[in-house]
C-alpha positions as CSV (number, residue, x, y, z in Angstrom):
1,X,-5.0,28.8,63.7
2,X,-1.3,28.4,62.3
3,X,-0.6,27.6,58.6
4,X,-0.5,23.7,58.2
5,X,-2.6,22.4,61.4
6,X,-5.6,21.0,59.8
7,X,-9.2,22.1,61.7
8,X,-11.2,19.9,63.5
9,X,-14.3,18.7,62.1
10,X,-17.1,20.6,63.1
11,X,-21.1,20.1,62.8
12,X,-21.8,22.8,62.3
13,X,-19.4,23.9,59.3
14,X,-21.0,20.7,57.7
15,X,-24.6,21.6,58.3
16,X,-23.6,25.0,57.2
17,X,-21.5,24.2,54.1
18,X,-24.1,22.4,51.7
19,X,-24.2,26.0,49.6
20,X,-20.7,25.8,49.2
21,X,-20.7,21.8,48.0
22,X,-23.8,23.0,45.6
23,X,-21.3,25.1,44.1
24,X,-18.3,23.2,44.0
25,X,-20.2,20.3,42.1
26,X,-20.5,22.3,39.1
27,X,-16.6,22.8,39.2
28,X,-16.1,18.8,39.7
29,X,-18.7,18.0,36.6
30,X,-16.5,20.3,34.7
31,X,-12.8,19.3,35.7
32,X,-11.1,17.9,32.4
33,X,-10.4,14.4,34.3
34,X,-13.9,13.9,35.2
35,X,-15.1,14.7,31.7
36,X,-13.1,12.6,30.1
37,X,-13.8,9.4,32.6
38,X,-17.5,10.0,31.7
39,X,-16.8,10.0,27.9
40,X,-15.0,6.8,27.6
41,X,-17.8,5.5,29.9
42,X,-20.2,6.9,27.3
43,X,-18.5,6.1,24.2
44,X,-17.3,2.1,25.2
45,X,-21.6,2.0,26.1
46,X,-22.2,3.2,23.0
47,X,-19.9,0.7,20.8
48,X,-21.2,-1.8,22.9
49,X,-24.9,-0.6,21.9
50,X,-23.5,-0.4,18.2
51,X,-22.7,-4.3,18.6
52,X,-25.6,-5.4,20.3
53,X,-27.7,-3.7,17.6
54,X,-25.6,-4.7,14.5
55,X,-25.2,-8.8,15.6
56,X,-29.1,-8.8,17.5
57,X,-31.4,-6.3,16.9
58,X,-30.9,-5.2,13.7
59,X,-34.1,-6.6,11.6
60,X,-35.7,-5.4,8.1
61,X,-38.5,-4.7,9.9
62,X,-39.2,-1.2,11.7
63,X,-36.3,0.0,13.8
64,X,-36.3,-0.8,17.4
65,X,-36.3,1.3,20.5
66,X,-32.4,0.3,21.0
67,X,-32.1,0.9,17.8
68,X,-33.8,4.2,18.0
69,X,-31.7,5.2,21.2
70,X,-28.6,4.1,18.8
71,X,-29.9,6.9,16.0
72,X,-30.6,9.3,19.0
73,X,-27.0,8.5,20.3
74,X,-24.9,9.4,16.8
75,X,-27.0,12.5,16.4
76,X,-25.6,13.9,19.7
77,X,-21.6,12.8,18.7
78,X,-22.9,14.6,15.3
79,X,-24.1,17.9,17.5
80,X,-20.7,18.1,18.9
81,X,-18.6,18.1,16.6
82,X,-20.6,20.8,14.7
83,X,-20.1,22.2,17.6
84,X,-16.2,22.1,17.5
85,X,-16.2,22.6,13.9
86,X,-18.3,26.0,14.6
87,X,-16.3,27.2,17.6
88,X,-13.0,26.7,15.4
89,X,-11.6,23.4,16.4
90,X,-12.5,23.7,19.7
91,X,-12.1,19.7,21.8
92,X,-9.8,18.7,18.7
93,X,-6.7,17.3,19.6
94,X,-4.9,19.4,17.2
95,X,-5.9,22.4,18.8
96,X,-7.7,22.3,21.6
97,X,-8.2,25.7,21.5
98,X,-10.2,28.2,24.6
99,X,-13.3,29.6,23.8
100,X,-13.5,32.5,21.3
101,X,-16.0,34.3,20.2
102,X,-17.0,34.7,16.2
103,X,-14.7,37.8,15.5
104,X,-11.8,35.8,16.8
105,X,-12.4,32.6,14.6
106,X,-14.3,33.1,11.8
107,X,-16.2,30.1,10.5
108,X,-13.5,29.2,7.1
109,X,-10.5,29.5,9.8
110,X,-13.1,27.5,12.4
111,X,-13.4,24.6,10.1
112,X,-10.2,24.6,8.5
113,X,-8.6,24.2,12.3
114,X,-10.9,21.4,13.0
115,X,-10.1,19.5,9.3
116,X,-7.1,19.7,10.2
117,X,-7.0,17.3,13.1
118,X,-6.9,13.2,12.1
119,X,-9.4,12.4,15.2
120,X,-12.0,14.8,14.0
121,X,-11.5,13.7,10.5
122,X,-11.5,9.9,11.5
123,X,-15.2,11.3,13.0
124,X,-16.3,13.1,10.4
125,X,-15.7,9.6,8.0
126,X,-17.4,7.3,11.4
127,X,-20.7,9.7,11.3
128,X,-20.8,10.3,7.5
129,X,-20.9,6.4,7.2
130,X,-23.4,6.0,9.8
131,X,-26.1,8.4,7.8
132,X,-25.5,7.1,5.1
133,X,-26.1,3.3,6.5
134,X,-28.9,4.6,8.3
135,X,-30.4,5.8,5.2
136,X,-29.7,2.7,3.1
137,X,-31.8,1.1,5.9
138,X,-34.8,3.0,5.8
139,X,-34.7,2.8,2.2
140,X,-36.8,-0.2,0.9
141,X,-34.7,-2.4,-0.7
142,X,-31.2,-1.6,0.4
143,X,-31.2,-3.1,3.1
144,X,-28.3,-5.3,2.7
145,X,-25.9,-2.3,1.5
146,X,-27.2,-0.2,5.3
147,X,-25.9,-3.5,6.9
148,X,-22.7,-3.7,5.2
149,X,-22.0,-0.1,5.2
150,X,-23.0,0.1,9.3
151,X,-20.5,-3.0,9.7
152,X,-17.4,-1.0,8.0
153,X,-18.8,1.7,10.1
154,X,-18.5,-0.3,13.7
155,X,-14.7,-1.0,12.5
156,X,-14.3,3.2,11.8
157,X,-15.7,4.0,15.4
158,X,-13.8,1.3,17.2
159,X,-10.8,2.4,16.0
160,X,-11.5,5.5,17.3
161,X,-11.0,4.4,20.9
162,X,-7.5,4.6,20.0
163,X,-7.5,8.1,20.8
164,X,-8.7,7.0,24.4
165,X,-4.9,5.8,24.6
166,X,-3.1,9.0,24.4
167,X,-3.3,9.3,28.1
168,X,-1.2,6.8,29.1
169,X,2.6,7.1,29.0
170,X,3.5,3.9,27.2
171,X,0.7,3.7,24.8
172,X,0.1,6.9,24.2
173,X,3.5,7.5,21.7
174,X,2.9,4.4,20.4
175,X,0.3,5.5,18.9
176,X,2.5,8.1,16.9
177,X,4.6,5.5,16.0
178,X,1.6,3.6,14.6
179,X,0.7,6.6,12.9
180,X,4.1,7.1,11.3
181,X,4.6,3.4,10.1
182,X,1.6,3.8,8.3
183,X,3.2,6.3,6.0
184,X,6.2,4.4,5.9
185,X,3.8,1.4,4.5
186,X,2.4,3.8,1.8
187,X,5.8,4.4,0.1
188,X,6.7,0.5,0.5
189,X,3.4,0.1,-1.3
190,X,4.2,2.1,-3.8
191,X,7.6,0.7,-3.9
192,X,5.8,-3.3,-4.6
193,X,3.3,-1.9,-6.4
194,X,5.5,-0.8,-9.6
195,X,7.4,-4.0,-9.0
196,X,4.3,-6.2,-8.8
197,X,3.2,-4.6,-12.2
198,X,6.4,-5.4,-14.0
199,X,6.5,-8.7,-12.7
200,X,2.6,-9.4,-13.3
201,X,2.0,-8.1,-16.9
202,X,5.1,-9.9,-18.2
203,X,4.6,-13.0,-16.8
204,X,1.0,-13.0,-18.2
205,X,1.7,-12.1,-22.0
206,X,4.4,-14.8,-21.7
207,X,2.2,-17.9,-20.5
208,X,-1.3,-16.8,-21.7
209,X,-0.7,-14.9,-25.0
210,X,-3.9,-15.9,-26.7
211,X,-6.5,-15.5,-23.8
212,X,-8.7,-12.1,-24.9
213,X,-11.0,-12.2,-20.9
214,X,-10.3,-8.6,-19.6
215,X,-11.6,-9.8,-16.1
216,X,-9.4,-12.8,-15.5
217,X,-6.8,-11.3,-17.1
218,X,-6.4,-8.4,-14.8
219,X,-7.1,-11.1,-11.9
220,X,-4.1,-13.0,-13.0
221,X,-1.6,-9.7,-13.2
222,X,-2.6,-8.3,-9.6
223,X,-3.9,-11.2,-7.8
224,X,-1.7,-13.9,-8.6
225,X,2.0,-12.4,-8.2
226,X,0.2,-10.8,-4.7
227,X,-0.4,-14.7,-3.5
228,X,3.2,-15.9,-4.7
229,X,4.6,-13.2,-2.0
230,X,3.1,-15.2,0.4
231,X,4.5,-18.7,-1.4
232,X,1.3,-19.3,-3.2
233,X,3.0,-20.8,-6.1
234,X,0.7,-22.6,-8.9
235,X,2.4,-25.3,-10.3
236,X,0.2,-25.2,-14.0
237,X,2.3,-21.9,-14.7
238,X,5.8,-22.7,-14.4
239,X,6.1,-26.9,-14.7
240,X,4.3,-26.8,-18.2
241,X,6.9,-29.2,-20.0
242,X,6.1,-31.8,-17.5
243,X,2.6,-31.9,-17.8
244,X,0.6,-35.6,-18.7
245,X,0.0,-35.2,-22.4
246,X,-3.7,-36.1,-22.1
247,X,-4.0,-32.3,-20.6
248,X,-2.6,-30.7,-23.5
249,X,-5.0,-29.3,-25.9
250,X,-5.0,-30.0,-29.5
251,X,-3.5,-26.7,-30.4
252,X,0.1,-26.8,-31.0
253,X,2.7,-26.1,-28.0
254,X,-0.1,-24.6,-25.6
255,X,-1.5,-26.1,-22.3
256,X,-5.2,-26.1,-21.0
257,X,-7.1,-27.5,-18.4
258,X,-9.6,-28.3,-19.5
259,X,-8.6,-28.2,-23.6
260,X,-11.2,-27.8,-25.8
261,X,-13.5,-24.7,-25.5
262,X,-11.3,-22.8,-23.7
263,X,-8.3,-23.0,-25.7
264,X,-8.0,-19.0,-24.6
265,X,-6.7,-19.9,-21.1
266,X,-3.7,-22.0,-22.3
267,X,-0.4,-21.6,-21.2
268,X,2.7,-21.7,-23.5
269,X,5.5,-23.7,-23.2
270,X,7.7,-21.4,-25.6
271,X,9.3,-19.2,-22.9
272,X,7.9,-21.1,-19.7
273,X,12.1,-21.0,-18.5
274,X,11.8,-17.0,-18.7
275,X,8.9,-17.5,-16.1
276,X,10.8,-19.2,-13.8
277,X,13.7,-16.7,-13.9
278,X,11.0,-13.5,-13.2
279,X,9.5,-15.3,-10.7
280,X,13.0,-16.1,-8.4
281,X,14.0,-12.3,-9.1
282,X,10.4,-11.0,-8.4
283,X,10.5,-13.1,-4.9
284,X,14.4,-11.9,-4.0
285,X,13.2,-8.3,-4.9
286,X,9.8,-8.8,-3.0
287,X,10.7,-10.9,-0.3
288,X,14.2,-10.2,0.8
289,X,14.7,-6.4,-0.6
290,X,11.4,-4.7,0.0
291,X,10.3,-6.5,2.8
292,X,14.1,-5.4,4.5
293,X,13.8,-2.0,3.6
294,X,10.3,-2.0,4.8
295,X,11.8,-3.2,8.7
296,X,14.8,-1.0,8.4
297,X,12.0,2.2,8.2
298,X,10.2,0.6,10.9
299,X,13.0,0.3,12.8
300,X,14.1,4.4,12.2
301,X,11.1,5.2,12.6
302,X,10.3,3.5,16.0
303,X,13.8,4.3,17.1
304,X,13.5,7.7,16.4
305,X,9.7,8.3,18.6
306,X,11.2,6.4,21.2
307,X,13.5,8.7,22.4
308,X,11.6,11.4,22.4
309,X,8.5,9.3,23.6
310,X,8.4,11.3,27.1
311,X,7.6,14.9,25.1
312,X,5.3,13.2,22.8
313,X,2.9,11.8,25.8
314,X,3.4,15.0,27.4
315,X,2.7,16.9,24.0
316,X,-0.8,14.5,23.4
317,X,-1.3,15.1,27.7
318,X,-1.5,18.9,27.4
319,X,-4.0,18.2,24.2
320,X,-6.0,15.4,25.9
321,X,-6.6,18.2,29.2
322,X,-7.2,21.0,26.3
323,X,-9.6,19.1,24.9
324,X,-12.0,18.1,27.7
325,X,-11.4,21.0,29.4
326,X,-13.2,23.0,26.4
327,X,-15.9,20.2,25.8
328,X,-19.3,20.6,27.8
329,X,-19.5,18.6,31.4
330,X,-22.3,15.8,29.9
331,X,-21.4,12.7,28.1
332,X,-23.3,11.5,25.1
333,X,-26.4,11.5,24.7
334,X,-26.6,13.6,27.9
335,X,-24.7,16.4,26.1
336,X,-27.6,17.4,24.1
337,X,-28.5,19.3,27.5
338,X,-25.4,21.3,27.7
339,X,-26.2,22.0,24.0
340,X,-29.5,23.3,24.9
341,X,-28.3,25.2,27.5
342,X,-25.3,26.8,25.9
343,X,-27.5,27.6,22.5
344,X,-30.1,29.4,24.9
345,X,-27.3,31.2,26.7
346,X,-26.2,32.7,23.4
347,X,-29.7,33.6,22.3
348,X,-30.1,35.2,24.8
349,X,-27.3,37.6,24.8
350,X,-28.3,37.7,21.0
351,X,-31.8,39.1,22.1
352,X,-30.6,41.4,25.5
353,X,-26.9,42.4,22.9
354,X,-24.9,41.5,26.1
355,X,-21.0,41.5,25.3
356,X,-19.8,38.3,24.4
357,X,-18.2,35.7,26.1
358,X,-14.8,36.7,27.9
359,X,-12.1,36.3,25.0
360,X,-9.2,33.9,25.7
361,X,-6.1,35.1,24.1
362,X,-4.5,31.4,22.6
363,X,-2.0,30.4,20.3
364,X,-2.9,31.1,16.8
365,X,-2.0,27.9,13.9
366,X,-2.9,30.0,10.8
367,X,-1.6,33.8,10.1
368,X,-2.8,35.8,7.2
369,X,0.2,37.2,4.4
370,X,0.9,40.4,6.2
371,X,0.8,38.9,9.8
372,X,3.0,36.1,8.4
373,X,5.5,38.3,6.7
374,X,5.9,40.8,9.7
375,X,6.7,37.1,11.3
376,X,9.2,36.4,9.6
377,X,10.6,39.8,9.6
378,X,10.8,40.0,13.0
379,X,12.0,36.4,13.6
380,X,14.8,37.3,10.8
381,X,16.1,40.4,12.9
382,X,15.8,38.4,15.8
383,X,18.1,36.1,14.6
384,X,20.6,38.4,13.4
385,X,20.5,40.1,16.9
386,X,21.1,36.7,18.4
387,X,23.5,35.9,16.0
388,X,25.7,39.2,16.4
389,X,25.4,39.3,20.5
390,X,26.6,35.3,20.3
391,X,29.9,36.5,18.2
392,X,30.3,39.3,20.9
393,X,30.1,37.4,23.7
394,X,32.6,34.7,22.1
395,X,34.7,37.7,21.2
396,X,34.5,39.2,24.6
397,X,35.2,35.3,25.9
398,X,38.1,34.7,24.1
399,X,39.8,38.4,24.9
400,X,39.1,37.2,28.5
401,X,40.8,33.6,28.3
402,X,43.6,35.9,26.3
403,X,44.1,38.1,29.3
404,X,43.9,34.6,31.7
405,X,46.3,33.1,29.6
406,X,48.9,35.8,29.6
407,X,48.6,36.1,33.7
408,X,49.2,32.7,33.6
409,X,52.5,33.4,31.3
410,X,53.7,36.3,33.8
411,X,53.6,34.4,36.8
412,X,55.3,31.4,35.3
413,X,58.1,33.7,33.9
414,X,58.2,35.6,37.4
415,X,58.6,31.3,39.0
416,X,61.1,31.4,36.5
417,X,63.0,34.4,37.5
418,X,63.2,33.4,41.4
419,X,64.5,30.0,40.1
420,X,66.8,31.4,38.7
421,X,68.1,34.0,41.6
422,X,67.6,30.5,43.9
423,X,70.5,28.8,41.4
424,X,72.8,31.4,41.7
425,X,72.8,31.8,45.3
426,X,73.3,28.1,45.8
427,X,76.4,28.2,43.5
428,X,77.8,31.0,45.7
429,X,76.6,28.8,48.6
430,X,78.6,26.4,47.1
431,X,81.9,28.2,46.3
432,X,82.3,29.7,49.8
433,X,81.6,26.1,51.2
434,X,84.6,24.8,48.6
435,X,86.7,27.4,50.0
436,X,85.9,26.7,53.5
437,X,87.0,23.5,53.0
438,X,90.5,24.1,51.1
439,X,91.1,26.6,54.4
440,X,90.6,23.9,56.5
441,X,92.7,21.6,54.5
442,X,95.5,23.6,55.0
443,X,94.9,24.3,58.7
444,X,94.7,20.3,59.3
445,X,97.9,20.0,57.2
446,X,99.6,22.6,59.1
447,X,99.4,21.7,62.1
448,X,100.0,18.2,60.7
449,X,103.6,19.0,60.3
450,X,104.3,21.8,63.7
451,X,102.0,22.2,66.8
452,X,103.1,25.9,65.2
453,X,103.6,27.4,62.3
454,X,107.2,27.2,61.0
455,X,108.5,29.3,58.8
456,X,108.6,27.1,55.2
457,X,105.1,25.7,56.0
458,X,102.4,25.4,53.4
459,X,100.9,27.9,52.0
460,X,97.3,28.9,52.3
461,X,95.1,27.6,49.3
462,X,93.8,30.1,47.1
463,X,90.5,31.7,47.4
464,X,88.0,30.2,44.9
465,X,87.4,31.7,42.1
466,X,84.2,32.4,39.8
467,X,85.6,29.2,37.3
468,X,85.3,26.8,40.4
């Protein structure tokens, strides 16, 4: 049958072909898309488990079966990623790495390569959390802090669905542009934080100079100038001179609601005017210069992952198929079974000392010294070799456009030679035509005068000469 003419269905193939479907399901359990489609299944039924648990089900009595099945659940997300932290980073996004064997990835490189990826540290935090809730809920008497501690703990795992996103085109980089802001935010915190300081600790020796409470005083310094960004303004701290008099306290130029007992939390009037001027500067600095500088870095930022927003989703794309394409068929909790299965695999090529796996040669992220300074070495005479043949090609290229060039030159001049030769022939064109003329002037004026020539006629004109 020719290439492209498809064959008719036949019976019997079908009837016949179950052995080969048997062994093609394997190979669609194990495709990268089909994994990953059953682990966002998995992992939005477990969040929704999570909730149901955490808002319903979540008594100080004895745990529940969903509750149970919610333990049973974590501990299979915790069995994989010892599993990728063992097998050196394997499923990370950072890596994504094939399957090696133990010589290839030792155990301090392993873990170092799987650290060094945000998801699995984002799951590390998640499942570290949820032990130690679970334990703060088994334990009599804490049962309050396991609550609270699983509630931060829903927010950590929920926010790992982001890295569902990465397989989109349009979400997917803006998730690094998330990712970047949030470093941007760090130095603008820094950035409000010194200012906030300045602006905090000043303020409070100048209206409370006398009040000796660590507590509220360290409220007031942080708290209060942190509200005022937001135009929380209290009126006690900055209007003190126009005050009712029956609020004043018996102590002498101070303020105090109310006066009496806790003359310590009075306000002075003395430089009140100094508090008003640090508070209009703090809020143009806060407001209108940070808060500027902060959009401006947004805007870089966002600008600059934008246009390059096509490799990014490609870059997280490759990772994403990496990924699931090294991570075992099962979903949690079902993936305890491929555990099982790929533990007794290993045990027993232990026991029968089989070779290993097949060895899959892969990028490598971390060199040792000498591997890193041959590196550089060679990339360093690379570059020299790169650098020399790109001068002798421009050398070679400009001798060329020389030698065009001066061709170009020659054939003009040659144009300008057979110019030249065209000129003077049309001069000497010219002179013999003059003379022409002149001869047959004096023919015309000849016989003008006699049918014949007489003798005292004209004279012929003279030829013309070079001057004419």
């Amino acid at each position: 049958m020719p290439l492209g003419v498809l064959r008719p269905p036949s019976r019997r193939r079908c009837c016949g072909g179950w052995p080969r479907c048997l062994r093609r399901w394997p190979q669609f359990w194990g495709a990268p898309v089909t994994s990953f489609m059953g682990n966002v299944v998995s992992y939005l039924l477990f969040l929704l488990l999570f909730a149901h648990v955490l808002l319903i089900d979540f008594q100080p009595e004895a745990p529940s079966a969903l509750e149970l099945l919610l333990y049973f659940w974590a501990f299979t997300l915790l069995c994989e990623e010892f599993r990728q932290g063992l097998g050196g980073g394997l499923g990370s996004l950072a890596m994504g790495a094939p399957r090696t064997d133990s010589h290839q990835a030792p155990l301090r490189r392993g873990l170092h390569l799987y650290l060094s990826d945000a998801w699995n540290q984002c799951d590390l935090v998640a499942l570290t959390c949820f032990l130690l809730g679970v334990g703060c809920r088994l334990t009599a008497g804490l049962y309050d802090l396991g609550r609270t501690v699983l509630c931060l703990d829903f927010m950590i795992f929920t926010l790992r669905l982001l890295h569902i996103f990465t397989v989109n085109r349009h979400l997917g980089p803006k998730i690094v542009i998330v990712s970047k802001m949030m470093k941007d935010m760090f130095f603008f915190l820094f950035f409000l934080g010194v200012w906030l300081v300045a602006y905090g600790v000043a303020t409070e020796g100048l209206l409370r100079p006398q009040d000796r409470n660590l507590s509220s005083i360290l409220r007031r310094v942080f708290y209060r100038p942190y509200l005022q960004i937001f135009g929380q303004i209290p009126q006690e701290d900055i209007d003190v001179g126009f005050m009712k008099p029956d609020n004043c306290s018996s102590e002498k130029g101070l303020w105090a609601r109310p006066s009496g007992t806790q003359a310590g939390s009075c306000v002075s009037i003395y430089a009140n005017w100094l508090v008003v001027v640090l508070l209009i500067i703090f809020l143009l600095v806060a407001n209108i210069l940070l808060v500027n500088l902060l959009i401006a870095m947004f805007s870089y930022t966002f600008g600059k992952v934008q246009v390059n927003s096509d490799l990014y989703w490609k870059a997280q794309r490759y990772s994403l198929i990496r990924e699931f394409h090294a991570r075992p068929a099962l979903a949690p909790p079902l993936i305890v079974i491929s555990h099982v299965c790929s533990l007794i695999r290993r045990l027993r090529r232990l026991r029968t000392k089989l070779p290993p796996f097949a060895v899959v040669e892969h990028f490598r992220v971390r060199l040792s010294k000498e591997a890193e300074r041959r590196l550089l070495t060679w990339e360093s005479v690379q570059k020299e070799n790169f650098l020399l043949e790109r001068a002798r090609d421009k050398r070679e290229s400009d001798s060329e456009s020389f030698k065009r060039t001066s061709q170009k030159v020659d054939t003009a001049l040659q144009q300008l030679r057979q110019i030249r030769e065209y000129e003077q022939r049309l001069k000497g064109l010219e002179q013999e035509v003059q003379y022409c003329s002149r001869v047959l002037g004096w023919v015309a004026e000849g016989l003008s005068r006699s049918a014949l020539l007489p003798p005292g006629g004209p004279p012929p004109p003279a030829s013309p000469g070079p001057k004419d």
